[in-house]
ROSE-4610 file (N, C-alpha, C; in Angstrom, 1 decimal, always signed):
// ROSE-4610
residu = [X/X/X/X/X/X/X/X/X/X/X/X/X/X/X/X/X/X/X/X/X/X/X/X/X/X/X/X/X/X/X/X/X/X/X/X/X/X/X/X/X/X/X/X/X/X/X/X/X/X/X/X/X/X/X/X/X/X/X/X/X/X/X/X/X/X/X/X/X/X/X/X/X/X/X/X/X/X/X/X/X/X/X/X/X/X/X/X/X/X/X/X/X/X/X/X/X/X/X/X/X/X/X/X/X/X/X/X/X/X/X/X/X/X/X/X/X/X/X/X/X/X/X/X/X/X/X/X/X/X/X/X/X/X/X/X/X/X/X/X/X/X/X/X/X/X/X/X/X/X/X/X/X/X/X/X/X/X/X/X/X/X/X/X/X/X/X/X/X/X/X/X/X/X/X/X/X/X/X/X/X/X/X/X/X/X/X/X/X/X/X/X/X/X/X/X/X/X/X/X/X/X/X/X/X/X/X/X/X/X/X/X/X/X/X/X/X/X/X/X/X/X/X/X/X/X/X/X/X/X/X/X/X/X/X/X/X/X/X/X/X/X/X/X/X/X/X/X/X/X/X/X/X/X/X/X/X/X/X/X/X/X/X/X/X/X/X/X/X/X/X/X/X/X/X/X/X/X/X/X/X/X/X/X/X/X/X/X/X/X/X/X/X/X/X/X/X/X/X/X/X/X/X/X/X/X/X/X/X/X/X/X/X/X/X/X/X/X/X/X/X/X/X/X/X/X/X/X/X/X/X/X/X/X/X/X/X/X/X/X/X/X/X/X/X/X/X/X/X/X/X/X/X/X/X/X/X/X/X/X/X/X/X/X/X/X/X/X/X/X/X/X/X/X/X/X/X/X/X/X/X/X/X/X/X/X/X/X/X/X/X/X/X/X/X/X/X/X/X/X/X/X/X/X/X/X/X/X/X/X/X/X/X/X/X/X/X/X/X/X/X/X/X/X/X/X/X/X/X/X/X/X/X/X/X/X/X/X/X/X/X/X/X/X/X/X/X/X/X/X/X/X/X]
num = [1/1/1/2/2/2/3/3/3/4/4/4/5/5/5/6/6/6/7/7/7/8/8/8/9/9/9/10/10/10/11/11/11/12/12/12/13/13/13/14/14/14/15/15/15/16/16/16/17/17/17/18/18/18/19/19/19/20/20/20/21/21/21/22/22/22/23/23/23/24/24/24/25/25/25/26/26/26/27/27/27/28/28/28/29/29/29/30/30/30/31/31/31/32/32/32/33/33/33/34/34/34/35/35/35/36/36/36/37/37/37/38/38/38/39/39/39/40/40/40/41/41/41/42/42/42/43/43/43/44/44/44/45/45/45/46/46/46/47/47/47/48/48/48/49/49/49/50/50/50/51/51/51/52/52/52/53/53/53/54/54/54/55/55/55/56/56/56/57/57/57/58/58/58/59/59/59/60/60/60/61/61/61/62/62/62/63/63/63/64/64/64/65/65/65/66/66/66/67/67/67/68/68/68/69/69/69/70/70/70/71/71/71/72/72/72/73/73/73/74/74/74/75/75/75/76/76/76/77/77/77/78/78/78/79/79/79/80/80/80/81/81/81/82/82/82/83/83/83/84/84/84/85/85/85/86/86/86/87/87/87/88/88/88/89/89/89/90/90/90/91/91/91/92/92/92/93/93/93/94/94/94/95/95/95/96/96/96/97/97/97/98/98/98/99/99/99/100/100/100/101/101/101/102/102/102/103/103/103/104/104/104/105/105/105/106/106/106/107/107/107/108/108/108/109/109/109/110/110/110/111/111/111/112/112/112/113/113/113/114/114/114/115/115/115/116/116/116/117/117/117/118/118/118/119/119/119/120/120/120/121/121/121/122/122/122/123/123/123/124/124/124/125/125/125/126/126/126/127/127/127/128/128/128/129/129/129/130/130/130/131/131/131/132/132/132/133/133/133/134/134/134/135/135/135/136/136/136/137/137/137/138/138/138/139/139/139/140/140/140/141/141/141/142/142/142/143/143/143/144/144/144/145/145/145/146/146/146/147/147/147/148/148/148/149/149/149/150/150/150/151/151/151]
x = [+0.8/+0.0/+0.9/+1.1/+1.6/+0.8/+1.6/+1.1/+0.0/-0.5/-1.4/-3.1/-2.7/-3.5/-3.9/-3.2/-3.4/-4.8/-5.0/-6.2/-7.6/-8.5/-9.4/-10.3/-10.1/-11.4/-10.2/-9.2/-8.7/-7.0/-5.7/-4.9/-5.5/-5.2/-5.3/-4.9/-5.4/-4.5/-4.0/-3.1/-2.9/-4.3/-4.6/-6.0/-7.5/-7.4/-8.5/-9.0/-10.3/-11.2/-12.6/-12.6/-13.4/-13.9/-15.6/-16.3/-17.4/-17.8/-18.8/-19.6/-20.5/-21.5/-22.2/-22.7/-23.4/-23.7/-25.0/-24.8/-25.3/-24.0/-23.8/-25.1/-25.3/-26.2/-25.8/-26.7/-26.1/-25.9/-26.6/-26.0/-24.5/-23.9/-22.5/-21.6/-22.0/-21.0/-21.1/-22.1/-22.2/-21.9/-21.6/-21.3/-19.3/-19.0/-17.8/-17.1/-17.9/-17.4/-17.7/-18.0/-17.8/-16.6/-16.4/-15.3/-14.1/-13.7/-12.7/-12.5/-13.6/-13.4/-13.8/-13.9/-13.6/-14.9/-14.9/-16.1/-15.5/-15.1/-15.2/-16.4/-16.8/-17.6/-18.4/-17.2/-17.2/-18.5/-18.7/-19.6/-21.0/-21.0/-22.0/-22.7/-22.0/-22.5/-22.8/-23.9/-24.9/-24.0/-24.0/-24.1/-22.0/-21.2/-19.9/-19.9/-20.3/-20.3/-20.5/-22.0/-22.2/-20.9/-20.8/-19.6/-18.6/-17.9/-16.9/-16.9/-15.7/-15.5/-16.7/-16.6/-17.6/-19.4/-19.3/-21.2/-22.3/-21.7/-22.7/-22.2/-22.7/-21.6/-21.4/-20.2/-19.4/-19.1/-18.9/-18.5/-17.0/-16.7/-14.9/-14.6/-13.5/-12.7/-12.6/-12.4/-12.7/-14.2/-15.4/-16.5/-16.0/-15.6/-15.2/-14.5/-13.3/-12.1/-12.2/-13.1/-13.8/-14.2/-15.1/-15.9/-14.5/-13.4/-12.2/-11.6/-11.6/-11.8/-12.2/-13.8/-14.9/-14.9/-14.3/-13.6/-12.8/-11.6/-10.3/-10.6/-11.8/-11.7/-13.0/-13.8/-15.2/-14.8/-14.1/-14.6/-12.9/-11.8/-10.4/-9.3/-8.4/-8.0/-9.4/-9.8/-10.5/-10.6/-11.4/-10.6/-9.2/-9.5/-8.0/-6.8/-7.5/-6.6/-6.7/-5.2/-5.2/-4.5/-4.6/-3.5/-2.7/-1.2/-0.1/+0.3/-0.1/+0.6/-0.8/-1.2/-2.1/-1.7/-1.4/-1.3/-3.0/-3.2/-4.8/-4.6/-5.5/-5.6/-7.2/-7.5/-9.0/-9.0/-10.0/-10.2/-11.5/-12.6/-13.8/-14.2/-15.5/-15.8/-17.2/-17.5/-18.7/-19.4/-21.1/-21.9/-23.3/-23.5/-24.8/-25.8/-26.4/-27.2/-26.2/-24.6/-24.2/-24.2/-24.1/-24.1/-22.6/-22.0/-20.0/-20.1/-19.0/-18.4/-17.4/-16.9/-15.1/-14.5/-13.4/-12.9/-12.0/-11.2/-9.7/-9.2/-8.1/-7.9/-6.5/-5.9/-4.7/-4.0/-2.5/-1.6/-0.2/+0.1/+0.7/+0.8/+0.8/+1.1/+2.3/+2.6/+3.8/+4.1/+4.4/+4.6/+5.3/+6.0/+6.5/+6.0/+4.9/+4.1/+2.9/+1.7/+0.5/-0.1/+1.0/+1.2/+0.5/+0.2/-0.8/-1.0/-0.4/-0.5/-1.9/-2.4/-3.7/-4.4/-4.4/-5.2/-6.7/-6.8/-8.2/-8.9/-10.3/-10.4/-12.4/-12.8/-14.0/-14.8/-16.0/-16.6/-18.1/-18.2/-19.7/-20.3/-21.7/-22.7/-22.7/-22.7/-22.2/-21.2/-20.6/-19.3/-18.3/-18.5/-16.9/-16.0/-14.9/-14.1/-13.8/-13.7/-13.7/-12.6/-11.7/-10.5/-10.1/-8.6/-8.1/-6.7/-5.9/-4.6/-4.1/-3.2/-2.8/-2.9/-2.6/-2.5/-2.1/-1.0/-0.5/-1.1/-1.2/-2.2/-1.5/-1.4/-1.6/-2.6/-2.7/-3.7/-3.4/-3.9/-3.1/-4.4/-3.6/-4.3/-5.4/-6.5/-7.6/-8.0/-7.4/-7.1/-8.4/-9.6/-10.8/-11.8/-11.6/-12.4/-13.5/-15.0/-15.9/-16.7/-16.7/-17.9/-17.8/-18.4/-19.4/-20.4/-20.5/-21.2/-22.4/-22.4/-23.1/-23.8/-25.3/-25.7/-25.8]
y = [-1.2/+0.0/+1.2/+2.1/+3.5/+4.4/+5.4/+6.3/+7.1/+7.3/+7.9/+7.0/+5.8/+4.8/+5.1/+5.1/+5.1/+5.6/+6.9/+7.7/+7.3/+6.7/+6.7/+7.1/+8.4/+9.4/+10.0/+9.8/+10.3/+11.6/+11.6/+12.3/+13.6/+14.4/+15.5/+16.7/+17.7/+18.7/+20.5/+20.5/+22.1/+22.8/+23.5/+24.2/+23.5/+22.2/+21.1/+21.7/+22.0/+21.6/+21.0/+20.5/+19.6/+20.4/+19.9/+20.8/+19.5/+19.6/+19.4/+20.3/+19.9/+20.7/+20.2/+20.2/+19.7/+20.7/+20.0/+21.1/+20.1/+21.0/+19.9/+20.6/+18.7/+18.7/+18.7/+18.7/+18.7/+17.5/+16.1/+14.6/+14.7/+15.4/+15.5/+15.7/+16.6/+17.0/+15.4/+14.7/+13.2/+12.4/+12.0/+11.1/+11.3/+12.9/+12.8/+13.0/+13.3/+13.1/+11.6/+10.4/+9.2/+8.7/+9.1/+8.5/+9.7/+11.1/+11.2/+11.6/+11.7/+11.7/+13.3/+14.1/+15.5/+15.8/+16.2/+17.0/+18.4/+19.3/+20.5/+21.0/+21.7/+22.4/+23.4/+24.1/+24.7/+24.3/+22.9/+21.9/+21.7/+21.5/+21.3/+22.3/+22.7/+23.4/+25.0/+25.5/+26.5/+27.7/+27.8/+28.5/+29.3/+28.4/+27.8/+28.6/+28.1/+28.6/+30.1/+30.6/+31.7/+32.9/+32.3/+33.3/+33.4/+32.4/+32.5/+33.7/+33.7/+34.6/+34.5/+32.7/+32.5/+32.8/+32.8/+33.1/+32.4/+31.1/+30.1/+29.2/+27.8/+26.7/+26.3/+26.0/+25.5/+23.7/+24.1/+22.4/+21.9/+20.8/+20.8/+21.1/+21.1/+21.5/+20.3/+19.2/+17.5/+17.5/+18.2/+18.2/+19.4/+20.3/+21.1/+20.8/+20.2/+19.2/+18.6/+17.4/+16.1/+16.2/+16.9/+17.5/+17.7/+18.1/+17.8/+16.0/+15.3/+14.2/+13.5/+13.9/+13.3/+13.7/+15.1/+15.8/+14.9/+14.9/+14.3/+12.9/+12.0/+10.5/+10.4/+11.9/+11.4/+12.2/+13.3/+14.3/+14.5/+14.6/+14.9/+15.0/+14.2/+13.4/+12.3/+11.8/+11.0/+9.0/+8.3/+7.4/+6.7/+6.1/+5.6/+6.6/+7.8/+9.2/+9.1/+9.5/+9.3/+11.0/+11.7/+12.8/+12.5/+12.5/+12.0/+13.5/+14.9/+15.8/+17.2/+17.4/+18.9/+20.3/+21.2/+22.4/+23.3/+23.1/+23.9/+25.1/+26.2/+27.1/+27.5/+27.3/+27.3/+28.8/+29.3/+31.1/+31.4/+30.5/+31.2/+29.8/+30.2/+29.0/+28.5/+26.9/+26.5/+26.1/+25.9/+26.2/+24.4/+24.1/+23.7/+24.2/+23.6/+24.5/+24.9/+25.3/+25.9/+25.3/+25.3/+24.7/+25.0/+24.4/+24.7/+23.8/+24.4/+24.1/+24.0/+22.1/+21.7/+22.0/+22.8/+22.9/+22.5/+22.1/+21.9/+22.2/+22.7/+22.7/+22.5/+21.7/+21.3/+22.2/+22.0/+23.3/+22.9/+21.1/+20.5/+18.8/+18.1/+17.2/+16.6/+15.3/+14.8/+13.8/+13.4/+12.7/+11.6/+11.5/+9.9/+9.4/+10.0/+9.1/+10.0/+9.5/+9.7/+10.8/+11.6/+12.4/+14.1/+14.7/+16.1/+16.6/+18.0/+19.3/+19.9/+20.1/+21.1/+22.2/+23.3/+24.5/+23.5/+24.0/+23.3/+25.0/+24.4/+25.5/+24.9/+25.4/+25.2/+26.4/+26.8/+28.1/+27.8/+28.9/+28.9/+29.6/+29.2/+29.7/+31.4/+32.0/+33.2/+33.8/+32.8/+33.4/+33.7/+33.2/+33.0/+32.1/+32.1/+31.0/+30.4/+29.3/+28.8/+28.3/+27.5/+26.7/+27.3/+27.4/+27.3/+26.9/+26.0/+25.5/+24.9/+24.1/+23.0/+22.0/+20.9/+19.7/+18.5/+17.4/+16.6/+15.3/+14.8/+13.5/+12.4/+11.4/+9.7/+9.4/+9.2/+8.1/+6.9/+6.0/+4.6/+3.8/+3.1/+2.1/+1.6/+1.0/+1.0/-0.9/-1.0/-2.8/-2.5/-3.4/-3.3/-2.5/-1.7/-1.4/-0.4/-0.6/-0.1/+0.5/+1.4/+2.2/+1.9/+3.0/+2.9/+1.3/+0.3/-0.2/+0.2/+1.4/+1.2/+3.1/+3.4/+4.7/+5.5]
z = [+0.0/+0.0/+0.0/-0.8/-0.8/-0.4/+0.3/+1.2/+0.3/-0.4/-1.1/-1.1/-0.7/-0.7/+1.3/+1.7/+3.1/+3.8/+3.6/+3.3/+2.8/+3.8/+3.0/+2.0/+2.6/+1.9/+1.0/+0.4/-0.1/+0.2/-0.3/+0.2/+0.5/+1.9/+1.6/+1.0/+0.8/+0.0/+1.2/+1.3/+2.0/+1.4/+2.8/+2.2/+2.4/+2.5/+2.3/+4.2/+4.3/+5.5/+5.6/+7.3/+7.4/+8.5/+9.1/+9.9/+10.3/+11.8/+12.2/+13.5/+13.6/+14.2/+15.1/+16.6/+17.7/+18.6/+19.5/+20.4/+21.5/+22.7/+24.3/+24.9/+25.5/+26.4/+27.7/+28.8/+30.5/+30.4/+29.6/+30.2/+29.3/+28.5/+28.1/+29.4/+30.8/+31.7/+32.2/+32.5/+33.4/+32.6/+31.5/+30.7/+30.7/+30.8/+30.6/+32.0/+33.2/+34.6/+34.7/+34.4/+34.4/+34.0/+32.6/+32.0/+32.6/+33.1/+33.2/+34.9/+35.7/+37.5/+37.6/+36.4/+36.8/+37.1/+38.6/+39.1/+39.8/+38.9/+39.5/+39.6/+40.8/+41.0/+39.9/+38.9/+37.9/+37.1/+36.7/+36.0/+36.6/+37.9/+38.4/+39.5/+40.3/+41.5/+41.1/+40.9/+40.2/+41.0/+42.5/+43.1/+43.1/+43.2/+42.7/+41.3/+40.3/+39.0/+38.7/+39.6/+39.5/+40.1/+41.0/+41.8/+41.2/+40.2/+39.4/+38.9/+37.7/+36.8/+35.3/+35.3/+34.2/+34.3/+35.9/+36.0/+35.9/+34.9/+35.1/+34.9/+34.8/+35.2/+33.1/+33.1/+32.1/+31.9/+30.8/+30.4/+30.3/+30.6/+30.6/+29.7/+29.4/+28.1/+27.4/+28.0/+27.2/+25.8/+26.6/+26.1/+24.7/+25.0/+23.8/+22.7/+22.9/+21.9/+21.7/+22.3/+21.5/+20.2/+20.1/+18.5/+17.5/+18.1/+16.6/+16.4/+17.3/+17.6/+16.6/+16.2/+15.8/+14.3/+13.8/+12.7/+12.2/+12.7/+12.1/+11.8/+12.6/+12.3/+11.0/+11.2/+10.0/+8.9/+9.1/+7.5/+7.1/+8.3/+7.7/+8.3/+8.4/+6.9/+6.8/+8.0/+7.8/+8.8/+8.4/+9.6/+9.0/+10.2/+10.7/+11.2/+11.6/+12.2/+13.3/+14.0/+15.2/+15.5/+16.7/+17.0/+17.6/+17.4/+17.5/+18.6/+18.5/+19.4/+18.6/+20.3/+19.8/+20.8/+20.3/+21.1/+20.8/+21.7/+22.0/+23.3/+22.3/+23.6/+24.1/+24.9/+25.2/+25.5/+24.7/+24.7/+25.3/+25.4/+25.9/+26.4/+27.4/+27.8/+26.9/+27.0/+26.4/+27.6/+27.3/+28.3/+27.6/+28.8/+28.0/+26.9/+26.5/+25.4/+24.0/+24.4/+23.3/+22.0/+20.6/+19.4/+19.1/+19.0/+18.6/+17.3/+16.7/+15.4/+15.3/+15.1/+15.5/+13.6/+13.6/+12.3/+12.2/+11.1/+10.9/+9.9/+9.1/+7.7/+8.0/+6.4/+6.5/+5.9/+7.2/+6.9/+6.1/+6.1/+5.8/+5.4/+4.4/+4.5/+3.7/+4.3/+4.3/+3.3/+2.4/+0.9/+1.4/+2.6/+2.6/+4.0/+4.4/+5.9/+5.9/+6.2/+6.3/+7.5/+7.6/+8.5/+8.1/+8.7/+8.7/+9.7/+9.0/+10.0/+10.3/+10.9/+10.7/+12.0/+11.3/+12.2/+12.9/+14.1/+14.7/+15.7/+15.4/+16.0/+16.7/+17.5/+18.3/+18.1/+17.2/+17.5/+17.9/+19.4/+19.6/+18.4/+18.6/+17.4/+17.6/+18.3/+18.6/+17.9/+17.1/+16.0/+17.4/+18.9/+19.7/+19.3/+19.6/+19.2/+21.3/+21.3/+22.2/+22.1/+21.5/+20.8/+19.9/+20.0/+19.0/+19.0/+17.6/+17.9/+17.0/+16.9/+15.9/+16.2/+15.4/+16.2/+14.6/+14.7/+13.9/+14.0/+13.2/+12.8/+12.1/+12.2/+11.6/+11.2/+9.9/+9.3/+9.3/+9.8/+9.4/+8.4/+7.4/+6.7/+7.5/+6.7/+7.2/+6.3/+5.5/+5.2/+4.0/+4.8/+3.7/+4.3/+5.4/+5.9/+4.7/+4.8/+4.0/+4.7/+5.2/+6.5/+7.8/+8.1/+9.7/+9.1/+10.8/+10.6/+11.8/+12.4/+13.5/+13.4/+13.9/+13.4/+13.6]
């Protein structure tokens, strides 16, 4: 298999972006304080949140970054992507309710490994940016793989 083959959806090109779109719910803070322990107050305790700087309670930063996660493996490069190294700078906070938009566009790729640079970025529907960063990618061969089998 040559590296051009590697890629499912196809090599990418400098310039090429990919985008998806969700909007977190409150069972996103409990589903991802299960899997990662994090119960800051920040998340849950109304009264805690309010007093803060942010004013009302927020969602981890896990819940925010995920959605490029979900980017990189569906729309680009595509699956069998993994992030090998991401520099992220979290600029605003996201909130339940909010609708975010995970982006990426490629800043680089690499002709002898399945390797890609790419701008990433998180925007509330507000047109805030909530994220923003780089972050390097592996595609690995994917054999015969033919879709999602599950919906």
């Amino acid at each position: 298999m040559t590296v051009t083959e590697t890629w499912p959806l196809g090599m990418p090109e400098v310039g090429a972006s990919g985008e998806l779109t969700r909007t977190i719910g409150p069972q996103d803070i409990t589903l991802f304080t299960e899997i990662s322990g994090d119960r800051n107050p920040l998340h849950y305790d109304e009264q805690a949140a309010k007093a803060s700087r942010f004013g009302e309670i927020v969602v981890q930063g896990g819940i925010t970054s995920a959605i490029l996660n979900a980017v990189v493996a569906e729309k680009l490069p595509g699956p069998g992507t993994v992030f090998l190294n991401v520099s992220w700078n979290f600029k605003a906070p996201t909130r339940p309710g909010d609708t975010i938009t995970g982006r990426v566009e490629v800043t680089d790729v690499r002709a002898d490994k399945p390797i890609t640079k790419l701008n990433c970025s998180v925007t509330r529907e507000d047109g805030t940016v909530a994220l923003e960063g780089t972050a390097v990618c592996f595609t690995m061969a994917m054999g015969d793989w033919q879709g999602a089998t599950n919906g």
